[in-house]
C-alpha positions as CSV (number, residue, x, y, z in Angstrom):
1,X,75.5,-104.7,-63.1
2,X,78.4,-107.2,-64.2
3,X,82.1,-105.9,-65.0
4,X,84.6,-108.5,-65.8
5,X,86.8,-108.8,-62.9
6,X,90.5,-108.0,-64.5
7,X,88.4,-105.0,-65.4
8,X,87.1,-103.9,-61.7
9,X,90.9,-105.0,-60.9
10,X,92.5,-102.4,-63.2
11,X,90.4,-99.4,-61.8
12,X,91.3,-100.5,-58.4
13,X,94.9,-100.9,-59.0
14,X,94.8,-97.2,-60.6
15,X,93.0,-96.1,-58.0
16,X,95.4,-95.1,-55.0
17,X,93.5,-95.9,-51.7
18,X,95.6,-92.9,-49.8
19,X,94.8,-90.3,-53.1
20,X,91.5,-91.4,-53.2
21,X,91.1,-90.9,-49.4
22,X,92.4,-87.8,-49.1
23,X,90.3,-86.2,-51.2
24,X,87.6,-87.1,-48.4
25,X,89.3,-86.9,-45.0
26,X,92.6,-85.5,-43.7
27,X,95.2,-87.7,-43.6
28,X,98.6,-87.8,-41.4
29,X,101.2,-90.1,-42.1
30,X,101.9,-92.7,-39.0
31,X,104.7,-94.7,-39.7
32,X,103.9,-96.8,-42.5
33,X,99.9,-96.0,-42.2
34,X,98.0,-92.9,-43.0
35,X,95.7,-92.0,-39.9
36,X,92.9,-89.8,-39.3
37,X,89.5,-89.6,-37.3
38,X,87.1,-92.7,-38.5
39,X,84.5,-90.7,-41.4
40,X,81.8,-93.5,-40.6
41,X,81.4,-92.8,-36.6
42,X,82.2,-89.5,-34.1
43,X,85.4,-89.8,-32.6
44,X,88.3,-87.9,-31.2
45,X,91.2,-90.3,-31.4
46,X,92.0,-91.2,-34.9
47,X,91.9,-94.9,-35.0
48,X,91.1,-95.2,-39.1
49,X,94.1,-96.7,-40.9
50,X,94.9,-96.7,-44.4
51,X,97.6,-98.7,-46.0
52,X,99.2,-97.5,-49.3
53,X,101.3,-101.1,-49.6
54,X,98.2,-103.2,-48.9
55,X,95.6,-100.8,-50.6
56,X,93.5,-101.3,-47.5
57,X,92.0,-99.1,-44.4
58,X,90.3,-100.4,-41.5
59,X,88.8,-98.2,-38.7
60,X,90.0,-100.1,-35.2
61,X,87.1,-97.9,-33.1
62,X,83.6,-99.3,-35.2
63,X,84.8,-102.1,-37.2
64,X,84.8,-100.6,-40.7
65,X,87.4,-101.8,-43.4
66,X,88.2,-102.5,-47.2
67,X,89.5,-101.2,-50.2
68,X,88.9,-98.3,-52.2
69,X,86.0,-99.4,-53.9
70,X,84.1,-100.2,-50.5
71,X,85.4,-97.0,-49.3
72,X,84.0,-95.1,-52.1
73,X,80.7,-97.2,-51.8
74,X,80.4,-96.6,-47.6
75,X,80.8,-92.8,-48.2
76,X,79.2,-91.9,-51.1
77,X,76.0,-94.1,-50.0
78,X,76.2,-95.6,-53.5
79,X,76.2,-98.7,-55.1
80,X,79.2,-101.5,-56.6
81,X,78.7,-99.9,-60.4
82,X,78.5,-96.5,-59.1
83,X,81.5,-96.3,-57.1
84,X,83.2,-98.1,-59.5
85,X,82.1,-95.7,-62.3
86,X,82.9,-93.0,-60.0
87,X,86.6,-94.2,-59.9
88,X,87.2,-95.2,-63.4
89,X,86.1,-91.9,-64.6
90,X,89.2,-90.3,-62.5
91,X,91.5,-92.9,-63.3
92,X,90.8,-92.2,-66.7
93,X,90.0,-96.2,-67.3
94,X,87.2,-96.5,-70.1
95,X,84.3,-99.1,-69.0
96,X,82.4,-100.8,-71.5
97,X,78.5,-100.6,-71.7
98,X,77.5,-103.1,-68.3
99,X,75.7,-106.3,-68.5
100,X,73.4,-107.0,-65.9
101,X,73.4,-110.1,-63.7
102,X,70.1,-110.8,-62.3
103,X,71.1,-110.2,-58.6
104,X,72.4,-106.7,-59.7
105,X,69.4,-105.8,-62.0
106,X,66.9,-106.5,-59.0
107,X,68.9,-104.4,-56.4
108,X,69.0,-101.8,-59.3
109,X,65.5,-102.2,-59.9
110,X,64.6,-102.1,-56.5
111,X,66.6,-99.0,-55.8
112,X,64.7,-97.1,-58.7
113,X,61.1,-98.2,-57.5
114,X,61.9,-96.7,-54.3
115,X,63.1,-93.6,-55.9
116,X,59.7,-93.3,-58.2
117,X,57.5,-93.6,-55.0
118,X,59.1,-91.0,-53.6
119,X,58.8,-89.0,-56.8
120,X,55.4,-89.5,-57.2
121,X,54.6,-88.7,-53.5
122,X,56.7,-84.9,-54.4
123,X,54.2,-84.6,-57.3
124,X,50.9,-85.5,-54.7
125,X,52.2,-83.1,-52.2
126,X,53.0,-80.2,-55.1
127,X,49.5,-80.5,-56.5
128,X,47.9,-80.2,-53.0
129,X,49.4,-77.0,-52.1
130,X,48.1,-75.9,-55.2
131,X,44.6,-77.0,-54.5
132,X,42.0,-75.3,-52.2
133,X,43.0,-77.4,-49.5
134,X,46.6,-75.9,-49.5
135,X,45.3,-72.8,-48.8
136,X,46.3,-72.8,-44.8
137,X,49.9,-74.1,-46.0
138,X,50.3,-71.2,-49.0
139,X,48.9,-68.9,-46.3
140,X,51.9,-70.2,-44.1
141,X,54.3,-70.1,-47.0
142,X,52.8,-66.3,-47.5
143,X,54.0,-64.8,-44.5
144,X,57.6,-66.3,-44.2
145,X,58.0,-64.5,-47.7
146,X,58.6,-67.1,-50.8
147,X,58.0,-66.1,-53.9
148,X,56.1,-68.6,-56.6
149,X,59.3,-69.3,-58.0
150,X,61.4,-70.4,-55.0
151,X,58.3,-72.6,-54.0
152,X,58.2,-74.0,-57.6
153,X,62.7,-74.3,-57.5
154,X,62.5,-76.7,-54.0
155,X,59.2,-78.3,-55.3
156,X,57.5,-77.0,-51.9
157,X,53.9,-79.0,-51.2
158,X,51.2,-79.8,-49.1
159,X,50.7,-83.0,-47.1
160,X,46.6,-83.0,-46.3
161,X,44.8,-83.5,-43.0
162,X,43.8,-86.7,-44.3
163,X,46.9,-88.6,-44.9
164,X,45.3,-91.8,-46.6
165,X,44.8,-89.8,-49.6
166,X,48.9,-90.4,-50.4
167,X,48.3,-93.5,-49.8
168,X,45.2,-94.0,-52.4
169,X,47.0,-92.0,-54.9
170,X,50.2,-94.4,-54.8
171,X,48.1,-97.6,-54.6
172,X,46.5,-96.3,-57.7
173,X,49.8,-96.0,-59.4
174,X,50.5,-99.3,-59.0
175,X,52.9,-99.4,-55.4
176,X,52.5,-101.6,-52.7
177,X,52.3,-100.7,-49.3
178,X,55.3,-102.6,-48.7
179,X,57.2,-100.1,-50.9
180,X,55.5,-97.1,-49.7
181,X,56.3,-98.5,-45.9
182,X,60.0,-99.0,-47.3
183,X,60.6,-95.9,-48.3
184,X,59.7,-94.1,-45.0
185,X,56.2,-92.4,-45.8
186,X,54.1,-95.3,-44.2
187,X,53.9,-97.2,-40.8
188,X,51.9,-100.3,-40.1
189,X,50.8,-101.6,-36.7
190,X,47.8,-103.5,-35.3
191,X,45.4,-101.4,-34.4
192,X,45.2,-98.9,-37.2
193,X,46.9,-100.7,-40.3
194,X,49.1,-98.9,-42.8
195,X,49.5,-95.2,-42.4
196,X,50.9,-92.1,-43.5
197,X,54.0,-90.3,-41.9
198,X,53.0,-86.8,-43.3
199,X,49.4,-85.0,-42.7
200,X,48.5,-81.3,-42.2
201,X,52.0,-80.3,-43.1
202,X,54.3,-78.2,-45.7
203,X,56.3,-80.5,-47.5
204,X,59.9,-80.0,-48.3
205,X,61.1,-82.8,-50.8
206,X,64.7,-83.6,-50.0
207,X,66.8,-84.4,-52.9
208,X,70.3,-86.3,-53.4
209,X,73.0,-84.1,-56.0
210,X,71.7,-85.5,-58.8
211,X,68.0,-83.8,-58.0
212,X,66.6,-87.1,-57.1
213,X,63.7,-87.2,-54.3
214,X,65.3,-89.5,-51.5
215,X,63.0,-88.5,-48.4
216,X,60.9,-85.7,-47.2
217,X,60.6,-83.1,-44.8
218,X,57.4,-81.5,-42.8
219,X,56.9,-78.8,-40.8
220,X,53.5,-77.8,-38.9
221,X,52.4,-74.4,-39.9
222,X,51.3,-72.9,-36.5
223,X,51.3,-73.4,-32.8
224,X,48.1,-74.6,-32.8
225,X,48.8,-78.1,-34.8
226,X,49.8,-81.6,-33.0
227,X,53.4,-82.6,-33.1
228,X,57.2,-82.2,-33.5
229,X,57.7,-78.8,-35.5
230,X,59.7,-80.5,-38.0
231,X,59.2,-84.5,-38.9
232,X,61.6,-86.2,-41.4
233,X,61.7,-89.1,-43.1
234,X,63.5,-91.9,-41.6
235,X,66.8,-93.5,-42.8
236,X,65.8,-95.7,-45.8
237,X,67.8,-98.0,-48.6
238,X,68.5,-94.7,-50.6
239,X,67.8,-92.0,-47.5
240,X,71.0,-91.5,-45.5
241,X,71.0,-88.5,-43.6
242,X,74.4,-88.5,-42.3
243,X,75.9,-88.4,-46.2
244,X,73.2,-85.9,-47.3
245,X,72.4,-82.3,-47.1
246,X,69.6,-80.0,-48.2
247,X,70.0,-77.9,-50.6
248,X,73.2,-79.3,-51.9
249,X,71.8,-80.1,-55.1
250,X,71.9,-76.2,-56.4
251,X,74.6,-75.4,-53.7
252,X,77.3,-77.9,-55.9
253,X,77.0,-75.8,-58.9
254,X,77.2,-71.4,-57.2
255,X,80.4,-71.3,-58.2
256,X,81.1,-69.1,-55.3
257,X,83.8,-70.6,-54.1
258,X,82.8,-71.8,-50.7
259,X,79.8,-73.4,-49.2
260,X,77.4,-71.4,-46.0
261,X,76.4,-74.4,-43.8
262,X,72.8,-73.5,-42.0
263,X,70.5,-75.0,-39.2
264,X,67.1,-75.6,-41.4
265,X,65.0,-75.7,-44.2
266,X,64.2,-72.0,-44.1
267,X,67.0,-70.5,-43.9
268,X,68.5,-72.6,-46.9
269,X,65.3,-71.4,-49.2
270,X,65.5,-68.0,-47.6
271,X,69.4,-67.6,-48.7
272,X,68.7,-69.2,-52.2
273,X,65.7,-66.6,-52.6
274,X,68.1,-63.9,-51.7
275,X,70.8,-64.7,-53.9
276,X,73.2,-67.1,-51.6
277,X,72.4,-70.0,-53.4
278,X,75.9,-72.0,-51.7
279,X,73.7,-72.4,-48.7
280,X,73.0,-76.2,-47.4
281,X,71.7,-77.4,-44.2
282,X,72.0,-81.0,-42.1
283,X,68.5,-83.0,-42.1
284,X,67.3,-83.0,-38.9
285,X,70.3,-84.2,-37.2
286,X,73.7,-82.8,-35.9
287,X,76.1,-82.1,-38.4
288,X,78.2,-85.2,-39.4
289,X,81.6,-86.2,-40.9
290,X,80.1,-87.6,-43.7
291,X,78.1,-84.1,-44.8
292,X,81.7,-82.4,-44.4
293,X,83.4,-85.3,-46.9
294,X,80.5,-84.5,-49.4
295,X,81.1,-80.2,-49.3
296,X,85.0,-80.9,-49.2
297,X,84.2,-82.8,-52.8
298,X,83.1,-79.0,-53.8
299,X,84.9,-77.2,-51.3
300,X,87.2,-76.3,-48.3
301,X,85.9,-72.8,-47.8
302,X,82.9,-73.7,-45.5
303,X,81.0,-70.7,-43.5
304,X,78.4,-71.6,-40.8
305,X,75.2,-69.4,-40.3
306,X,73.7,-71.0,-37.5
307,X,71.5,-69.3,-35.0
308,X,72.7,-67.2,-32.8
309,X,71.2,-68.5,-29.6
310,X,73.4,-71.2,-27.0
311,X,72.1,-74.2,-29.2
312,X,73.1,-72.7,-32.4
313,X,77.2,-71.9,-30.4
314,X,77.1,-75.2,-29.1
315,X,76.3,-76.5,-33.2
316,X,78.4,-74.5,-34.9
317,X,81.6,-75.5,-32.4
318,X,80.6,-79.2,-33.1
319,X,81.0,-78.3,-36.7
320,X,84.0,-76.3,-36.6
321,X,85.8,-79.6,-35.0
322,X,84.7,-82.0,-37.6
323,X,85.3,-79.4,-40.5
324,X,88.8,-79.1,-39.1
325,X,88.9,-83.4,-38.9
326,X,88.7,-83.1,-42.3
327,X,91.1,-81.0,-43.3
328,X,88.7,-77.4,-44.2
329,X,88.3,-73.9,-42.5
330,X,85.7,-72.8,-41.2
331,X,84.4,-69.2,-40.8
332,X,81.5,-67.8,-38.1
333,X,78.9,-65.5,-40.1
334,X,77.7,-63.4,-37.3
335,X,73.9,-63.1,-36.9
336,X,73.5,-60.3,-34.4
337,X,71.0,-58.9,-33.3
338,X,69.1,-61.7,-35.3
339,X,68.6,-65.2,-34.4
340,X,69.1,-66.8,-37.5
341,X,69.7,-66.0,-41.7
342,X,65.8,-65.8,-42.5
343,X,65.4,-63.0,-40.3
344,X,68.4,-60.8,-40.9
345,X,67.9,-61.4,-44.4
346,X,64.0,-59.9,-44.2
347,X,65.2,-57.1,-42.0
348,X,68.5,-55.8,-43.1
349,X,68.3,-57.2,-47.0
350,X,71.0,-59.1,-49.2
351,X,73.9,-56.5,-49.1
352,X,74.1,-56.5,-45.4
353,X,74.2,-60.5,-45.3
354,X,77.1,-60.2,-47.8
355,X,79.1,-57.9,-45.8
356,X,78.9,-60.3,-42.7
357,X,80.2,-63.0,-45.6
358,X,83.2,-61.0,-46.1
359,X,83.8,-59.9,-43.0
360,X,83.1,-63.6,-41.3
361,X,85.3,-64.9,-37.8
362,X,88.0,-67.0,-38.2
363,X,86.7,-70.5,-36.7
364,X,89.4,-70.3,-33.9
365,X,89.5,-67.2,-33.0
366,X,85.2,-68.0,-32.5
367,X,86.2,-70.6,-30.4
368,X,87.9,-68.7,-28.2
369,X,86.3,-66.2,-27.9
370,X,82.8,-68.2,-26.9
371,X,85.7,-69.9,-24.8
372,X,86.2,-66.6,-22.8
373,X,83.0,-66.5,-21.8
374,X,83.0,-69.6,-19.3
375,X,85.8,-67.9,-17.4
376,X,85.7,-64.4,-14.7
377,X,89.2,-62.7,-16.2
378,X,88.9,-60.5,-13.5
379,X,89.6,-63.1,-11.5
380,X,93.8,-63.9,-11.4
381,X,92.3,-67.1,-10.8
382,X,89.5,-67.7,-14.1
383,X,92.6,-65.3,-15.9
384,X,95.1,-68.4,-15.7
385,X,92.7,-71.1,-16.4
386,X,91.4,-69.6,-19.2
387,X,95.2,-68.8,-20.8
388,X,95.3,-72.9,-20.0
389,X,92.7,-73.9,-22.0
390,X,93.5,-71.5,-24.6
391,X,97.3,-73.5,-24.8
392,X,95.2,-76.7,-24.5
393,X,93.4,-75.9,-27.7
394,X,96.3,-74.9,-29.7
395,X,97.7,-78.3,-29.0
396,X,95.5,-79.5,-31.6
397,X,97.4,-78.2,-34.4
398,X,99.7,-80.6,-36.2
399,X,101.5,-77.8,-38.3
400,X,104.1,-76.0,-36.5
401,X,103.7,-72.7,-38.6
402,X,99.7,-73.0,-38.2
403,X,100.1,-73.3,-34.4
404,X,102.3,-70.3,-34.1
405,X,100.6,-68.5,-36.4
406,X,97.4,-68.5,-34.4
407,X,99.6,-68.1,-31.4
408,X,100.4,-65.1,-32.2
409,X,97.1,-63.6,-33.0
410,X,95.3,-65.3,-29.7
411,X,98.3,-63.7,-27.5
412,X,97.7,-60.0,-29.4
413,X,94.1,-60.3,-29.0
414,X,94.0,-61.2,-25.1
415,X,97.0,-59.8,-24.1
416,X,99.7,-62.8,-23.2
417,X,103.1,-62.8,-24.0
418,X,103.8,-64.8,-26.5
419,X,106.9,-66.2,-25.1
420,X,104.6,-67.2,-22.1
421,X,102.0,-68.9,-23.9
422,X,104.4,-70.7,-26.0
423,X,105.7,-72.3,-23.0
424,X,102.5,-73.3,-21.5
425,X,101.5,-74.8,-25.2
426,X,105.0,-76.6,-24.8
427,X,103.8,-77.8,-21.1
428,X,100.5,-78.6,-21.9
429,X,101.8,-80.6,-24.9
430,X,104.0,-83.0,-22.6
431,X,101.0,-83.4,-20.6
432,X,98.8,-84.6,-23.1
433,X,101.0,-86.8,-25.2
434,X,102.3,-84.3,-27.8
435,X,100.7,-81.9,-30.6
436,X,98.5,-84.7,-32.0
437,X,97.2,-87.7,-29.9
438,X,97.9,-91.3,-31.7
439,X,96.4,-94.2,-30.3
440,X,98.3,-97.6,-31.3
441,X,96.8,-100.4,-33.4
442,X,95.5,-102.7,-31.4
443,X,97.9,-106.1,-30.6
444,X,96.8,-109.7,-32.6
445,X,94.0,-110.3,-30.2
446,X,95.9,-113.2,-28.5
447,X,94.6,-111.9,-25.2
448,X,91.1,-111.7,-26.3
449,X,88.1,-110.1,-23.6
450,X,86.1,-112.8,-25.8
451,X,85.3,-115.8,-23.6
452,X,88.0,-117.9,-24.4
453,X,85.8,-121.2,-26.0
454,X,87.1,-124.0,-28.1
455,X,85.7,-122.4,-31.1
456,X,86.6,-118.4,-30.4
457,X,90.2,-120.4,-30.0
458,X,89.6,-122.1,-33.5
459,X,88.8,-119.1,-34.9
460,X,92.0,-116.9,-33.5
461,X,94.5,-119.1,-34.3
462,X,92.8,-119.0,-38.0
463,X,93.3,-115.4,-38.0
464,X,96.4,-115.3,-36.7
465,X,97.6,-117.5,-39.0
466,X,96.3,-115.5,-42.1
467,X,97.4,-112.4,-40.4
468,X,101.0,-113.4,-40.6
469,X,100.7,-114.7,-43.8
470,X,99.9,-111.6,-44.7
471,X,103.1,-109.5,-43.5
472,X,105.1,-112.7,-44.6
473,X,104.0,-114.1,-47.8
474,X,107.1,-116.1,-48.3
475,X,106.2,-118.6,-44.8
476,X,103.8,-120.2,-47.4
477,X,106.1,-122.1,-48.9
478,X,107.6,-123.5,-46.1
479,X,103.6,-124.9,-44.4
480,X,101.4,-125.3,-48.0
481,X,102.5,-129.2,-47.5
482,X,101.0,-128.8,-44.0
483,X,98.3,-126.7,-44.6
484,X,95.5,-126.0,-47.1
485,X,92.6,-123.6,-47.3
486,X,90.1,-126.8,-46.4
487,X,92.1,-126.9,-42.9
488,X,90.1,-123.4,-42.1
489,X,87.0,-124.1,-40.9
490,X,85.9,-121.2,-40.6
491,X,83.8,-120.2,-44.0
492,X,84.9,-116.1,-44.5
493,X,88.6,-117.7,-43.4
494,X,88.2,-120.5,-46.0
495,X,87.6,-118.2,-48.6
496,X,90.4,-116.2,-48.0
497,X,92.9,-118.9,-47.6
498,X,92.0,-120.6,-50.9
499,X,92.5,-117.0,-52.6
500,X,95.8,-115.9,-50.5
501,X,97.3,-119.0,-51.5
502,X,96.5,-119.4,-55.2
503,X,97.5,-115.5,-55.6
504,X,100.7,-116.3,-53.7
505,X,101.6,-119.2,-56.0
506,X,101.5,-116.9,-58.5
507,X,103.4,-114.3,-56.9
508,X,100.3,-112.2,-57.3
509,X,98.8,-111.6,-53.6
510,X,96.9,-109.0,-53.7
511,X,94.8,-108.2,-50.1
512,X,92.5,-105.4,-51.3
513,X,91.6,-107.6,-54.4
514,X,90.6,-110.7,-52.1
515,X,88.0,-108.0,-50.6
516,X,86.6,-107.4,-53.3
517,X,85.1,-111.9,-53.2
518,X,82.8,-110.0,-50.3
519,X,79.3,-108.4,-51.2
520,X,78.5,-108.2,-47.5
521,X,80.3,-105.0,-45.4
522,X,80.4,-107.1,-42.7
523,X,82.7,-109.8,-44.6
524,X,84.2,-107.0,-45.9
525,X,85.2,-105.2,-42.7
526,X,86.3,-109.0,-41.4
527,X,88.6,-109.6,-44.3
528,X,90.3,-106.5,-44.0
529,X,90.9,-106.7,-40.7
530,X,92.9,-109.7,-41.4
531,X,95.0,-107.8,-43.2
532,X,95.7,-104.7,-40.6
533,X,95.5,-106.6,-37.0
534,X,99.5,-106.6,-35.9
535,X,101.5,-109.2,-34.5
536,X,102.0,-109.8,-31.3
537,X,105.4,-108.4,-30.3
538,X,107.3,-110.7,-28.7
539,X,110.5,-110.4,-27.2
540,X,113.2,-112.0,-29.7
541,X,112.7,-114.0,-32.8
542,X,112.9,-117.7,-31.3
543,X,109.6,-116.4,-29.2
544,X,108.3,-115.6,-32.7
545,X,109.4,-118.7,-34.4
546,X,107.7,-120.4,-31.3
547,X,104.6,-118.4,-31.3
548,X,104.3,-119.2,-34.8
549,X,104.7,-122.5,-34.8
550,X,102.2,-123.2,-31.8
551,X,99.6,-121.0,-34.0
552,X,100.2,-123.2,-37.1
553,X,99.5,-126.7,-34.7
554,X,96.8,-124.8,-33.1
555,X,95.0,-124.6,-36.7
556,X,95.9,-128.3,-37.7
557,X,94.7,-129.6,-34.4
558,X,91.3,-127.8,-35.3
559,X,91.1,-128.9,-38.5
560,X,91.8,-132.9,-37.3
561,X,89.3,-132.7,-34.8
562,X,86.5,-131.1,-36.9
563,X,86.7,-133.3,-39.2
564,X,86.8,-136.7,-37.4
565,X,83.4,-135.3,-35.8
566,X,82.0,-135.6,-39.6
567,X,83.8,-138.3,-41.1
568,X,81.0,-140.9,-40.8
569,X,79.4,-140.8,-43.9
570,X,81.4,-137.9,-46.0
571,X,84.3,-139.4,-47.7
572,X,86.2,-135.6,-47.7
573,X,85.5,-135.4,-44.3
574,X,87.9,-139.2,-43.8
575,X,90.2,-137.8,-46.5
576,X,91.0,-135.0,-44.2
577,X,91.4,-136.6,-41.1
578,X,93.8,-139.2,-42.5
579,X,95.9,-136.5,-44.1
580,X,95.3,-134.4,-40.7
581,X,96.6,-137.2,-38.2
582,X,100.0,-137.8,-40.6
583,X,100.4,-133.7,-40.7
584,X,100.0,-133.1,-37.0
585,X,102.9,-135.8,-36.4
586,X,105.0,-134.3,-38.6
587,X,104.5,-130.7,-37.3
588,X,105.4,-132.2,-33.8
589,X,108.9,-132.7,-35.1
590,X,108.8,-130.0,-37.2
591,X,110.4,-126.1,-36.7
592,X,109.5,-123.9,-39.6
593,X,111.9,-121.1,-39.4
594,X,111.0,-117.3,-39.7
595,X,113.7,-116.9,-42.5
């Protein structure tokens, strides 16, 4: 899809990178950055920066950076025109029917193939479970309890014994096997050619929000059968598990006002059949920041029914930390003397399951109390550590009335003083850096771990150059008769020069636009960190001036030499060094002033 690009420019502009982040992550204001937890990878630390005056972010743990549009595209798992449309719909901007370019209609294209194998594969495996040979899976299907409607609602199937069959049927409808391999319900190897993912199993389609079939889930249906008790599909072009969750599709539109977060497949279909129909569950992996970004679009009100056993404790306090990261409350729907939703549901019935909904832990107060258990309080010894960790763990609050509101209720509950576990919050603070942890942006990279080649040198001094450029728009003046985007030989640098320096001409420089000159996330993430890497702090400004100086040479001094090595048949290439060797002697008796 093709928009014009003053267009894609006015949504962006409209479209405040720190509102727009919000709405997805927590953010707290750092100085002149907005900092939380990175949403693309598990940390504790925040090390994700966002910059209102730049309208950039850049995550200094994995790499990750942008503008709001890349943003919008990383978390949402979505494409150029859908993030955009996603964004011009809030900014209340108006976009005009899209034209297709031919790179954008085959991506489109190919994205919507992949989509109607996967559709046509839900269809096979509905009609099987419907056939005599889905009798062992209705059987299965029997027992836990699902009525014909709920089966027909999450479009349950059968995968059969003999898995070429899916693969006949989708030949038959015209799909390669290159498809059907790309879309995670084939394998190819040597010895046995291409085969199915899926045989002898019930099939639980997983759709997107919009009710579209991205991958597939399979469970056996006894004891008896060969392999892993559940089998997904594995991470695809429109199959991302980490931004996904079952059941979300109905769960987005309950109107209940909060969302239950569960372990499995069952339990979500169970609570639907019973009337929760706000239950969701994570695909086969651990819960993940991106599935708490997509509920916190619906809700902040998140309550987690996980089982009851030590795997399902350790899970839910996983969760409760990244529902926290991002800014939601959590709340511990007690299971006892069940393991897990389906089963209290089928023994003690709806009503009970809504009474545990309204009378559901406070996500702390779990935490401390599964907490307790690692500690003998009888012991003056276990006593005191535990009242330590319990100070430790209300260090973690930011909000000075949140933190003494729980303090209170945790020294009530256990008995403490609460002018004695104040103090220990106060001590344990000091030891640990203060209420939140901030780790500093890393320095320019001057001292790289990199080995320090010619060309990794090259390559610093470009981006340092840009870099400064960046926080000081106004040096340009002062080094465009030195310098010129050509003199950057490296390509991704190049490009931005040539930008940077037409948009500063024009007093226009605009760093999240130049991102958007980048397709690749990898570009991406390398131009924006351009813009976020700080300057080395040095110890007065005549270092500065120095420092930059010897980093303007530096990138002169590249360009000379990289161009003599070609200047025997290109006639740029002599251009270049000619204008080169006159620059570089007049840099040597040249000072360009900070000012």
């Amino acid at each position: 899809m093709y928009y014009p690009e003053e267009l894609i420019e006015e949504v962006r502009q409209k479209s405040d990178i720190v509102d727009v982040i919000s709405g997805y992550v927590s953010l707290q204001k750092k100085g002149s950055n907005y900092m939380c937890c990175c949403p693309f990878h598990g940390e504790k630390t925040p090390s994700f920066s966002v910059n209102r005056a730049k309208q950039i972010y850049k995550c200094f743990g994995c790499g990750e950076g942008g503008n709001v549009l890349t943003f919008v595209m990383k978390y949402e798992n979505c494409t150029f025109p859908e993030a955009l449309r996603m964004l011009a719909e809030k900014a209340g901007v108006e976009l005009p029917k899209a034209e297709y370019s031919e790179e954008a209609r085959r991506r489109e294209s190919r994205r919507m193939r992949l989509l109607e194998v996967n559709r046509e594969a839900a269809k096979f495996y509905y009609v099987m479970l419907r056939s005599e040979r889905g009798a062992k899976a209705k059987e299965y299907l029997d027992k836990r309890q699902l009525s014909d409607g709920t089966r027909k609602n999450f479009g349950l199937g059968y995968a059969p014994a003999r898995g070429e069959e899916l693969l006949a049927y989708l030949r038959h409808k015209g799909y390669t096997d290159d498809l059907i391999r790309d879309v995670g319900l084939a394998r190819t190897d040597e010895r046995r050619g291409t085969t199915t993912q899926f045989w002898n199993r019930v099939m639980f389609p997983i759709q997107d929000i919009n009710h579209r079939v991205i991958g597939f889930g399979g469970r056996i249906m006894g004891d008896a059968d060969s392999g892993p008790k559940y089998l997904n599909s594995p991470e695809t072009e429109i199959f991302d598990k980490s931004r996904n969750l079952y059941g979300m599709n109905y769960a987005r539109t309950s109107r209940t006002g909060n969302i239950i977060l569960c372990e499995g497949y069952m339990d979500v279909i169970s609570m639907h059949q019973a009337g929760f129909t706000q239950a969701v569950a994570s695909l086969g992996t651990a819960f993940t920041p991106g599935q708490a970004g997509l509920i916190k679009k619906y809700t902040k009100d998140v309550l987690l029914a996980y089982d009851s056993d030590g795997a399902g404790v350790k899970a839910a306090l996983r969760a409760i930390r990244i529902l926290r990261d991002a800014g939601m409350s959590g709340r511990i729907i007690s299971m006892s003397p069940y393991k897990d939703p389906d089963e209290f549901i089928k023994n003690l019935g709806q009503d009970a399951f809504q009474e545990r909904i309204d009378h559901a832990e406070n996500a702390f107060m779990f935490e401390i109390r599964m907490l307790e258990r690692e500690f003998d309080l009888g012991d003056p010894e276990g006593k005191t550590n535990f009242h330590n960790q319990i100070a430790r763990k209300l260090c973690d609050f930011g909000e000075e009335v949140e933190r003494e509101n729980y303090l209170e209720a945790v020294a009530e509950k256990y008995h403490i003083g609460q002018d004695i576990l104040r103090k220990l919050v106060v001590n344990m603070a000091a030891k640990t850096g203060g209420y939140a942890v901030q780790t500093e942006r890393p320095k320019s990279g001057i001292q790289s771990k990199r080995e320090n080649t010619p060309e990794e040198h090259a390559r610093r001094s470009q981006r340092l150059l840009l870099t400064w450029l960046t926080d000081a728009p106004h040096l340009y003046a002062k080094i465009k008769r030195y310098i010129s985007a050509e003199d950057f030989t490296v390509e991704l640098y190049s490009r931005v020069a040539k930008r940077m320096f037409e948009d500063i001409e024009k007093n226009q420089f605009n760093p999240a636009g130049i991102i958007n000159m980048f397709e690749d996330e990898k570009d991406q993430s390398e131009a924006a960190s351009l813009f976020t890497t700080t300057l080395p702090e040095l110890e007065n400004e005549q270092l500065m001036e120095r420092a930059f100086n010897d980093i303007l040479r530096s990138v002169k001094k590249n360009s000379f030499e990289y161009y003599r090595n070609r200047s025997g048949g290109d006639i740029m290439a002599v251009s270049m060094v000619v204008e080169g060797k006159k620059a570089l002697e007049e840099l040597g008796k040249t000072n360009i002033s900070l000012k």
